[in-house]
C-alpha positions in Angstrom: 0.0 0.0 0.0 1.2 3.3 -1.0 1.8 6.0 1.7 -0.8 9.0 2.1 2.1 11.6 1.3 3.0 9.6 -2.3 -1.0 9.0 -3.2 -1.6 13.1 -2.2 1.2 13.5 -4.8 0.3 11.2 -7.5 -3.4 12.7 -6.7 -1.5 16.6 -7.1 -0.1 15.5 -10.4 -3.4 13.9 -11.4 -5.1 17.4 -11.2 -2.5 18.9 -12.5 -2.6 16.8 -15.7 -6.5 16.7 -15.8 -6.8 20.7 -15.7 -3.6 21.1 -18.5 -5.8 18.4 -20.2 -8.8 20.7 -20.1 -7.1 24.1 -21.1 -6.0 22.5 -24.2 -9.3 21.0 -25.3 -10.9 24.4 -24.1 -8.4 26.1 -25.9 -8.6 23.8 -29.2 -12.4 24.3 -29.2 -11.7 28.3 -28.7 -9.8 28.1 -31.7 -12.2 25.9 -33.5 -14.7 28.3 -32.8 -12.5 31.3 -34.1 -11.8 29.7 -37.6 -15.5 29.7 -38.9 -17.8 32.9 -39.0 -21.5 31.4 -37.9 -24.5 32.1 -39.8 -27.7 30.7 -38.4 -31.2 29.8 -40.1 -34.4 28.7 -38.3 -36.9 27.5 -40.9 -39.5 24.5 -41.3 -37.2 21.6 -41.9 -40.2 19.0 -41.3 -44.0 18.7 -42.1 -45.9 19.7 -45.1 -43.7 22.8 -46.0 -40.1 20.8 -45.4 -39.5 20.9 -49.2 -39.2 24.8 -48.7 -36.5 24.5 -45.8 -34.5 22.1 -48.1 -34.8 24.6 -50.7 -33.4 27.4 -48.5 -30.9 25.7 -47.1 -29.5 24.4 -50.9 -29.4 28.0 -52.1 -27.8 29.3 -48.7 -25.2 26.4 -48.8 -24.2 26.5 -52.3 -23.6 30.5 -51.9 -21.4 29.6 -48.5 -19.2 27.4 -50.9 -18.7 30.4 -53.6 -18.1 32.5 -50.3 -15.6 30.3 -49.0 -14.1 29.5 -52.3 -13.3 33.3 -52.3 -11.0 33.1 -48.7 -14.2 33.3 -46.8 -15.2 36.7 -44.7 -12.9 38.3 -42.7 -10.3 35.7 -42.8 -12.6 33.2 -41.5 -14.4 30.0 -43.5 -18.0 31.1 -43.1 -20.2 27.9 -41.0 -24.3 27.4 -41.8 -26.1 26.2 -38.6 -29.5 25.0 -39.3 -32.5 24.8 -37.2 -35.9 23.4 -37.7 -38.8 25.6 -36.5 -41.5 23.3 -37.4 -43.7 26.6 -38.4 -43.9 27.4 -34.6 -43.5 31.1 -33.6 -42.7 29.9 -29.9 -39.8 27.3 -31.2 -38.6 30.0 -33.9 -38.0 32.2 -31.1 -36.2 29.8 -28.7 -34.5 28.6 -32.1 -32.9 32.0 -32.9 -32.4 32.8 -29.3 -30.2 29.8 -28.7 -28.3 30.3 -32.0 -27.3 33.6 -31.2 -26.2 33.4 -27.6 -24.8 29.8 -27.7 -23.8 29.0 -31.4 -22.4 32.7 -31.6 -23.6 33.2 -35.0 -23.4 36.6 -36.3 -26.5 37.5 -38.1 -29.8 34.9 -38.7 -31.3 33.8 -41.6 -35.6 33.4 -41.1 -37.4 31.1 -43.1 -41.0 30.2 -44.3 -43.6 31.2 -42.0 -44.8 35.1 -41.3 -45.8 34.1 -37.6 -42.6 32.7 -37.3 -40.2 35.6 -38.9 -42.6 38.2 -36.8 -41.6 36.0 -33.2 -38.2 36.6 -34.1 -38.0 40.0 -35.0 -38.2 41.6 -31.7 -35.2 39.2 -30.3 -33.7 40.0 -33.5 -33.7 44.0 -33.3 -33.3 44.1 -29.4 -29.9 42.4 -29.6 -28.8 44.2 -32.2 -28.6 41.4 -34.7 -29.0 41.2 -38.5 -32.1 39.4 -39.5 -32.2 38.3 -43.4 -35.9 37.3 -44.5 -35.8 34.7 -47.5 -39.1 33.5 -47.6 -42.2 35.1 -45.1 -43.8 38.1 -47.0 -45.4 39.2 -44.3 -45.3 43.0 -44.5 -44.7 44.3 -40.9 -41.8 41.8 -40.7 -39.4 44.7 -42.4 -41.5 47.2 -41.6 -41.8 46.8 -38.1 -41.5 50.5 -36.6 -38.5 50.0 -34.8 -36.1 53.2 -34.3 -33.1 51.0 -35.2 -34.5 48.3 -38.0 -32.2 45.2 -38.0 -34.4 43.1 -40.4 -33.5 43.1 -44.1 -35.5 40.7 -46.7 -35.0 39.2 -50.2 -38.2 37.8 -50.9 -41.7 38.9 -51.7 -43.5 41.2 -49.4 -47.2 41.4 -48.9 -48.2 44.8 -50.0 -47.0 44.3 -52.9 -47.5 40.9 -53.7 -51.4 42.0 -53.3 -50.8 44.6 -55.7 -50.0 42.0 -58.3 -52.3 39.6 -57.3 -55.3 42.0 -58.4 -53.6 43.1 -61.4 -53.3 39.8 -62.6 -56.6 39.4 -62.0 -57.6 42.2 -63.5 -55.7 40.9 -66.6 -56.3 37.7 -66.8 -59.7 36.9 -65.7 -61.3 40.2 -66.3 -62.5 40.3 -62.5 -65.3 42.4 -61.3 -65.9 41.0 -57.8 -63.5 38.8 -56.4 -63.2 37.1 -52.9 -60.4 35.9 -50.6 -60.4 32.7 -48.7 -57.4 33.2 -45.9 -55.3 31.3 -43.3 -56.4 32.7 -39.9 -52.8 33.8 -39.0 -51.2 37.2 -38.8 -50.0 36.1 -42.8 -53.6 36.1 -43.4 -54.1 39.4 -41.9 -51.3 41.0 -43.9 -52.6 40.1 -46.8 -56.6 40.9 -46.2 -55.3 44.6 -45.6 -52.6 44.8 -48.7 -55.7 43.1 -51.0 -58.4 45.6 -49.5 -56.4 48.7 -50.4 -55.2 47.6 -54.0 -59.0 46.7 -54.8 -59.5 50.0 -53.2 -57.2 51.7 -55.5 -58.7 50.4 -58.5 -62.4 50.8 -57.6 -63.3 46.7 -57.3 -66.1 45.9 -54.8 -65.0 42.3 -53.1 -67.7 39.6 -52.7 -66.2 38.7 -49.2 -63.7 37.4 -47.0 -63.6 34.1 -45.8 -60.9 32.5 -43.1 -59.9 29.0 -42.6 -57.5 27.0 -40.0 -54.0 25.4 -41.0 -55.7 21.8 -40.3 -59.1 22.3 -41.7 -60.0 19.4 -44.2 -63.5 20.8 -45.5 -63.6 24.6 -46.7 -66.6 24.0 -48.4 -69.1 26.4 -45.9 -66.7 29.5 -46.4 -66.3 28.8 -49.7 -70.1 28.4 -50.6 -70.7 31.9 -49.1 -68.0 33.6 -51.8 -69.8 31.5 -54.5 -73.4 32.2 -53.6 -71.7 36.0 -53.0 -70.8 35.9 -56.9 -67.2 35.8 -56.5 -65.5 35.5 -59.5 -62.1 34.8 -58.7 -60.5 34.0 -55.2 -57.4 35.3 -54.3 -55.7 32.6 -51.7 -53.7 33.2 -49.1 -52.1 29.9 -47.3 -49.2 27.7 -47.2 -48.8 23.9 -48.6 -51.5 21.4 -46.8 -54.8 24.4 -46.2 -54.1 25.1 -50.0 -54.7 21.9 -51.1 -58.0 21.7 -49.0 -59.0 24.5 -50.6 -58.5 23.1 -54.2 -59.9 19.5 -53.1 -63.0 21.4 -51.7 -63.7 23.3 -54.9 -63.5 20.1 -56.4 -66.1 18.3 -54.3 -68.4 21.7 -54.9 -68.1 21.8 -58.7 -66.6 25.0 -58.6 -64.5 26.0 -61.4 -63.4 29.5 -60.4 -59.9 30.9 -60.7 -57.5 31.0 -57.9 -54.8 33.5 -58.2 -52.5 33.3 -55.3 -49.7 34.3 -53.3 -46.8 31.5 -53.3 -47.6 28.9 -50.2 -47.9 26.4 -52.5 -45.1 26.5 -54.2 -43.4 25.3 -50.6 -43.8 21.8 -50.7 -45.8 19.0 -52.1 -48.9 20.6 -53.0 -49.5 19.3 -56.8 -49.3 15.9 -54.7 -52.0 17.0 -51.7 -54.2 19.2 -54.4 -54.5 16.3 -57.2 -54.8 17.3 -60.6 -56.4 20.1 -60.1 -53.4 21.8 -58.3 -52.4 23.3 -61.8 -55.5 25.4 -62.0 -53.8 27.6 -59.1 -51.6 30.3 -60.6 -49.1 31.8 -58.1 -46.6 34.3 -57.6 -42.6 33.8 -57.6 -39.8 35.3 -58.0 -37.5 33.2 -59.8 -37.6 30.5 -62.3 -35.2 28.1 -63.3 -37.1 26.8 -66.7 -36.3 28.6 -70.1 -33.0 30.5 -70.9 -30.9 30.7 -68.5 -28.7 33.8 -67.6 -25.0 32.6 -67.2 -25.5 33.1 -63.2 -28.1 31.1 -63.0 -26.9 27.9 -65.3 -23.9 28.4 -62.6 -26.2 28.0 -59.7 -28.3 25.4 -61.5 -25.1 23.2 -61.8 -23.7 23.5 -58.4 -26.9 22.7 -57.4 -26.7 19.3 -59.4 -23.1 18.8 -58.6 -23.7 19.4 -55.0 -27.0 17.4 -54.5 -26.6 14.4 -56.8 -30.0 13.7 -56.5 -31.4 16.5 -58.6 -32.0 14.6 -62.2 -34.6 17.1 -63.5 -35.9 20.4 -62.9 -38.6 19.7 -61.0 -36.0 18.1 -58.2 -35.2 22.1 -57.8 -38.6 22.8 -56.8 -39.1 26.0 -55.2 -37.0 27.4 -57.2 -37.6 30.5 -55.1 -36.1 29.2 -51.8 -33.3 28.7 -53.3 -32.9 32.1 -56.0 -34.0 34.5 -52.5 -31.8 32.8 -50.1 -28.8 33.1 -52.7 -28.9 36.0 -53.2 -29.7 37.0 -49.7 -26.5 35.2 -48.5 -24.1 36.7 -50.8 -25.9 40.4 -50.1 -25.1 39.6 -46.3 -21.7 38.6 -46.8 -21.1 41.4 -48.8 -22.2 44.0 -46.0 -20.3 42.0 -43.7 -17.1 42.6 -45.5 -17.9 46.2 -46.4 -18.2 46.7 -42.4 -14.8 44.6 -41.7 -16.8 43.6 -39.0 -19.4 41.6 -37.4 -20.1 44.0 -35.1 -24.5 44.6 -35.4 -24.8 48.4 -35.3 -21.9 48.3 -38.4 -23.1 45.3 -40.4 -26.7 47.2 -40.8 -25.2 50.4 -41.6 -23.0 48.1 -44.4 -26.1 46.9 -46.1 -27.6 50.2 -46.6 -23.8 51.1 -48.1 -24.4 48.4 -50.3 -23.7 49.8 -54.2 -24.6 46.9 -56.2 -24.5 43.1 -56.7 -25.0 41.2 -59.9 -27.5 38.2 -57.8 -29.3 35.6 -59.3 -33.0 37.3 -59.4 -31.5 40.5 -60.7 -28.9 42.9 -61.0 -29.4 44.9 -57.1 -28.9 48.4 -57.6 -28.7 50.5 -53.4 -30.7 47.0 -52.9 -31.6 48.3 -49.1 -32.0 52.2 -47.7 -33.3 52.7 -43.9 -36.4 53.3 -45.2 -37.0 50.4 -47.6 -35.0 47.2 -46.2 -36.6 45.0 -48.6 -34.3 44.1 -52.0 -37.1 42.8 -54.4 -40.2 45.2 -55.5 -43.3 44.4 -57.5 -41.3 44.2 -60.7 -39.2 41.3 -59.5 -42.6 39.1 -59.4 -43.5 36.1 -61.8 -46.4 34.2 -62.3 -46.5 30.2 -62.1 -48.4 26.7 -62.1 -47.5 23.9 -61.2 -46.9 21.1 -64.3 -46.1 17.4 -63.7 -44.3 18.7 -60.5 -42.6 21.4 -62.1 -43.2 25.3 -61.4 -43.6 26.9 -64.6 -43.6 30.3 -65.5 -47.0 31.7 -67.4 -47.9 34.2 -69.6 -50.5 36.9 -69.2 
């Protein structure tokens, strides 16, 4: 048996090692942790709308590789952390919180949902940290009244969006009295105030307004009230699986009325929930990768393919407008990043608005963002689409 002085020794030395032991690994992590520059995203990785989540996190990814290709920012290989909101405002918060204060990152990334994006954009502006919108359109998420605005979007935004919903309309169908059927979320409520005042503008009565819940599998009731109301065309507003129900409960009326709509569902696998009638439903986008391709975007197109192997056709790419907005969103924050040598809040957002230009995949940006209009895309960035054996394809007025 060894004697207590040589075991209090060996014990000293024991320590002693164990603490050296866990400098170094606390230093090795510390020094992992300075060699990447973290970007976060909180989106809808799962349920009905996961398709869109992929889609944002391909065209996020693929412009982190042409970033890092480049030397990275600021010295640094620039790091995508990923995390899944499942449409929940109350998990997109704690999502973004928790990214932020324990992943570090240096600006967030939002993803599909308005209730979500508008949960986060309080956090968001209170800490100080840039908040890039590449999918919600919900208007008040950029233009949210706060003194110091830290929230910046590529994507569509309601007000307008609603604009070009009635004009298309107007165009198309000839509409005299239209009506809305409308997810009962704060999305919904964006849009039944942007589609008021552009009917407004342009003199056209409405034959109503009808809400419905995410998991409703029978809007028949609200639906018979726009018909018997003599709406001839309903604008819908709603993502993936309440869509669908809409299109299957027209179907089981007998209605053949046009939808025009915003782009829910173009987020996931709606042409699979709707049935063949899912191509009757013409809906905004911004970005299409069918047709002739600008050099940029039969770049993108073939990372894409080299990158995710399982992309044969073009419909594997599906939205396109996941991946085009959170592109060009990336390389727009990466750029305002380097402008500020910094990743210091207060001089990141100041960067963006010191943005010149940037030759993206949508369009050529031109002052893209100005403390009065953070949003990069306007009304004349907007396409209309079907769906076509899976595909989203761009139509003609």
């Amino acid at each position: 048996m060894l004697p207590q002085s040589l075991l209090r020794r060996v014990g000293r030395r024991s320590l002693l090692a164990g603490a050296a032991a866990t400098v170094l690994l606390l230093g090795a992590v510390s020094a992992h942790a300075q060699d990447t520059l973290k970007l976060g995203l909180v989106a809808a990785m799962s349920g009905q709308s996961a398709k869109s989540g992929e889609a944002i996190v391909r065209g996020l990814s693929i412009a982190v590789d042409e970033v890092n290709a480049k030397g990275g920012l600021l010295g640094k290989k620039v790091e995508l952390i990923v995390r899944d909101d499942e449409s929940n405002p109350a998990k997109g918060a704690i999502a973004a919180r928790e990214l932020v204060q324990r992943e570090k990152v240096v600006a967030l990334f939002g993803g599909l949902d308005t209730p979500v994006s508008l949960a986060i954009v309080p956090f968001a502006n209170s800490n100080k940290v840039p908040f890039m919108g590449v999918w919600a359109a919900g208007t008040p998420i950029t233009r949210n009244g706060a003194p110091e605005n830290y929230v910046f979007r590529v994507s569509a935004v309601d007000e307008l969006v609603d604009k070009a919903l009635v004009d298309y309309a107007i165009a198309k169908h000839s509409t005299k009295k239209p009506g809305m059927i409308l997810i009962n979320n704060p999305w919904g409520e964006s849009n039944e105030k942007g589609l008021k005042a552009a009917l407004e503008a342009k003199k056209i009565p409405y034959a109503g307004i009808e809400k419905f819940e995410t998991n409703d599998v029978d809007v028949v009731p609200q639906l018979a009230r726009l018909k018997e109301a003599g709406a001839d065309v309903l604008f819908l507003v709603a993502n993936v699986a309440p869509s669908s129900q809409v299109v299957k409960s027209l179907d089981r009326m007998g209605w053949n009325v046009p939808i025009v709509s915003h782009w829910g569902p173009a987020g996931g696998r709606f042409s699979e929930l709707a049935g063949p009638s899912a191509s009757k439903v013409h809906f905004i986008q911004t970005y299409s990768f069918s047709g002739k391709l600008a050099p940029k975007g039969e770049a993108v197109l073939a990372a894409l393919k080299k990158k995710y192997p399982e992309i044969k056709t073009l419909a594997d790419v599906t939205p396109a407008v996941g991946i085009a907005n959170a592109y060009d969103a990336l390389h727009l924050t990466a750029l305002a990043i380097a402008k500020a040598g910094s990743v210091d809040g207060p001089k990141v957002r100041e960067a963006f608005y010191a943005i010149d230009s940037y030759d993206g995949l949508i369009k050529s940006y031109k002052k893209p963002f100005s403390p009065e209009n953070q949003d990069a895309l306007s009304e004349k960035d907007y396409i209309f689409t079907r769906f076509v054996e899976g595909e989203i394809l761009p139509l003609t007025q």
